[in-house]
C-alpha positions in Angstrom: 160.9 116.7 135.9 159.5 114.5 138.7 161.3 113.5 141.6 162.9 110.3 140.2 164.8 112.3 137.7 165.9 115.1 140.1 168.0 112.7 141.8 169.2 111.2 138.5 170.4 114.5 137.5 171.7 115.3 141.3 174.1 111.9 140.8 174.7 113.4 137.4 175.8 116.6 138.3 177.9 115.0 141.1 179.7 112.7 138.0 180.4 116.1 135.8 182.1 117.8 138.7 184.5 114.6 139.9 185.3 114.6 135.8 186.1 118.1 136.0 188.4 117.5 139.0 189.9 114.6 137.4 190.6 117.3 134.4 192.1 119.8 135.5 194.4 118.1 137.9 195.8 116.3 134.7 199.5 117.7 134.6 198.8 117.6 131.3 195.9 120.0 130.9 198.0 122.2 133.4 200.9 123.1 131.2 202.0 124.1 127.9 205.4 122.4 127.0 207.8 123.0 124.3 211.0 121.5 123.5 213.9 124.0 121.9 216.1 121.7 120.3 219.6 123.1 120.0 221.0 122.0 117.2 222.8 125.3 116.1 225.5 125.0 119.0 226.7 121.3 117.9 225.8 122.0 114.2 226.2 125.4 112.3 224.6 124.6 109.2 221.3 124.0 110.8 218.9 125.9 113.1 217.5 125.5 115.9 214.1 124.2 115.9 211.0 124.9 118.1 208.9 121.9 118.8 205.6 122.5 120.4 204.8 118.9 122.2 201.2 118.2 121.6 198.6 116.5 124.2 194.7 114.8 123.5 192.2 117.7 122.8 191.0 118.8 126.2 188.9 121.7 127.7 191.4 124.3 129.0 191.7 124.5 133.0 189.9 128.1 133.3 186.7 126.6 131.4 186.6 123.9 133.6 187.2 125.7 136.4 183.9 128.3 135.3 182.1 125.3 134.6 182.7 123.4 138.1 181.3 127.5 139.4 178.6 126.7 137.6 177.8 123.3 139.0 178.0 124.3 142.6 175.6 126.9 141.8 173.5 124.5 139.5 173.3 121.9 142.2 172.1 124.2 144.9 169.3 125.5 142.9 168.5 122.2 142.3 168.8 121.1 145.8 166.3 123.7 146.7 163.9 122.9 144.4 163.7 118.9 145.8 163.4 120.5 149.1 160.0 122.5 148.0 158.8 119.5 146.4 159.3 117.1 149.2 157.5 119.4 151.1 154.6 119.3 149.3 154.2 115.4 149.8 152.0 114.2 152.6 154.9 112.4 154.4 158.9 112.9 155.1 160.0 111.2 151.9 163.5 110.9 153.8 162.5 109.4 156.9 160.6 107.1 155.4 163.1 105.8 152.9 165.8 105.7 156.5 162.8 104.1 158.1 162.7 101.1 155.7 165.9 100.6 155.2 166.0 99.8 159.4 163.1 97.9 158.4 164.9 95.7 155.9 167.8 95.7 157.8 165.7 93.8 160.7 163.7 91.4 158.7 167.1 90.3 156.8 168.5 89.7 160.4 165.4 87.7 161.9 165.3 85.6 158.3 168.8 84.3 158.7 168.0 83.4 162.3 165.1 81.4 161.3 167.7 79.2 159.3 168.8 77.9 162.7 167.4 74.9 163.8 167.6 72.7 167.1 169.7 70.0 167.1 171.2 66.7 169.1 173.8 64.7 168.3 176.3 62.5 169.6 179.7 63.6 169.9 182.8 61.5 171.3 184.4 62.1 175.3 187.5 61.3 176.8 188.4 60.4 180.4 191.2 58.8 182.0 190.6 56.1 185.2 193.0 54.0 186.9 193.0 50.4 185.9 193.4 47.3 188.7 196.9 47.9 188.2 197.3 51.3 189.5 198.2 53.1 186.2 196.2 55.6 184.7 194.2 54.9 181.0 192.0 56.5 178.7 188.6 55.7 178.2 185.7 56.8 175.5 181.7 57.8 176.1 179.3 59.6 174.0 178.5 62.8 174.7 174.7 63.8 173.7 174.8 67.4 172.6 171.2 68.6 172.7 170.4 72.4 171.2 167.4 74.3 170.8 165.9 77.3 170.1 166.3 80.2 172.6 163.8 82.4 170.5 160.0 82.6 170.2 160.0 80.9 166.2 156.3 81.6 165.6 156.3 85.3 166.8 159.7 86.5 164.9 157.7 85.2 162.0 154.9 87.4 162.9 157.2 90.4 163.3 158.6 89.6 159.8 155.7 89.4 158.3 154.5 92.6 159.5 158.3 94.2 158.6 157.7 93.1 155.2 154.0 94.2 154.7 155.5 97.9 156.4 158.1 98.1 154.4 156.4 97.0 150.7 153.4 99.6 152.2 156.0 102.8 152.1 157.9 101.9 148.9 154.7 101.6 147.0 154.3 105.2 148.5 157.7 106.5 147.7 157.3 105.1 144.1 154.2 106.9 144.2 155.4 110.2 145.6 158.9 110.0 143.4 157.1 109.9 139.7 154.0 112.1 140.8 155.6 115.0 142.7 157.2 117.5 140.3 160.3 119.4 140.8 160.7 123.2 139.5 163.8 122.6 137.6 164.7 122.9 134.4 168.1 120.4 133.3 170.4 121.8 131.2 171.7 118.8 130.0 170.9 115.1 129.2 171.8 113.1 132.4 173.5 110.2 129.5 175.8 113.0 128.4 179.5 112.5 128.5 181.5 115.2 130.2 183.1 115.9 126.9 179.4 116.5 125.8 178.8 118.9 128.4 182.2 120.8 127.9 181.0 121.5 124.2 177.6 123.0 124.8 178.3 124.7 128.1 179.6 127.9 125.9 176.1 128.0 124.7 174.5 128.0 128.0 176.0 131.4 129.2 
């Protein structure tokens, strides 16, 4: 499998154990419940009867439990085997991916400044003055309200620009590095299995 895939399967592995979790802290997968209905006591021409309350079909706990052993050790094994192939690519396929996401992060910012534009417009004032009569009054006057830019527009373009062109640059490299570089590791299962899937073949596996 190439890299792509080993990180498909990683997220896959990660799925079967939170399902095996979810399992065995069912109550339901945890116990085995009967009812003894007492019917003897209140009625002497009948007997008691057993009743053995059935659930869904479900892998029992102690499979589960192996299995989820099986995982951790599966997913380490795994895990070491990226690790050998990411070393054998030309660049830190890790800080690079970090790197562009900061590099993303930044042009999104500077685009979404670039949508503000300087401005004026006339907005109404109040004052109060005393009239020839001595008492106090309101008046109205325009108030010119004049914004603009407080950043160098042409050379945050630049910088995007040259964000973008970076950033494109080292995922055409990743894309590159992720379906060329092989990782020595063999799946056990298909990553579009079910964990009810899985739970039937893992006896087969061991």
């Amino acid at each position: 499998m190439n890299l792509k895939e080993s990180f498909r399967y990683q997220k896959f592995l990660e799925t079967m154990m939170r399902s095996a979790q979810f399992s065995i802290m069912d109550r339901n997968h945890a116990f085995h419940t009967t009812r003894q209905h007492l019917r003897h006591k209140a009625n002497p021409d009948v007997e008691d009867l057993t009743e053995i309350v059935e659930t869904e079909p479900f892998t029992p706990n102690d499979e589960v439990i192996r299995f989820m052993q099986w995982i951790i050790a599966e997913r380490q094994s795994l895990t070491e085997a990226i690790t050998k192939a990411k070393s054998s690519v030309g660049f830190d396929i890790d800080a690079a991916v970090e790197t562009n996401k900061f590099r993303q992060m930044a042009n999104g910012s500077i685009q979404n400044m670039l949508k503000f534009k300087g401005a004026k417009r006339i907005e109404p004032g109040k004052d109060y003055k005393f009239n020839v009569e001595g008492n106090q009054t309101q008046y109205f006057y325009d108030v010119e309200t004049v914004t603009t830019e407080a950043f160098d527009r042409e050379k945050s373009k630049e910088i995007m620009r040259s964000l973008i062109m970076d950033a494109d640059k080292v995922s055409a490299e990743l894309d590159s590095a992720m379906i060329n570089t092989q990782v020595d590791y063999e799946p056990k299962f298909d990553v579009n299995d079910t964990f009810e899937d899985v739970m039937l073949e893992f006896a087969s596996i061991e």
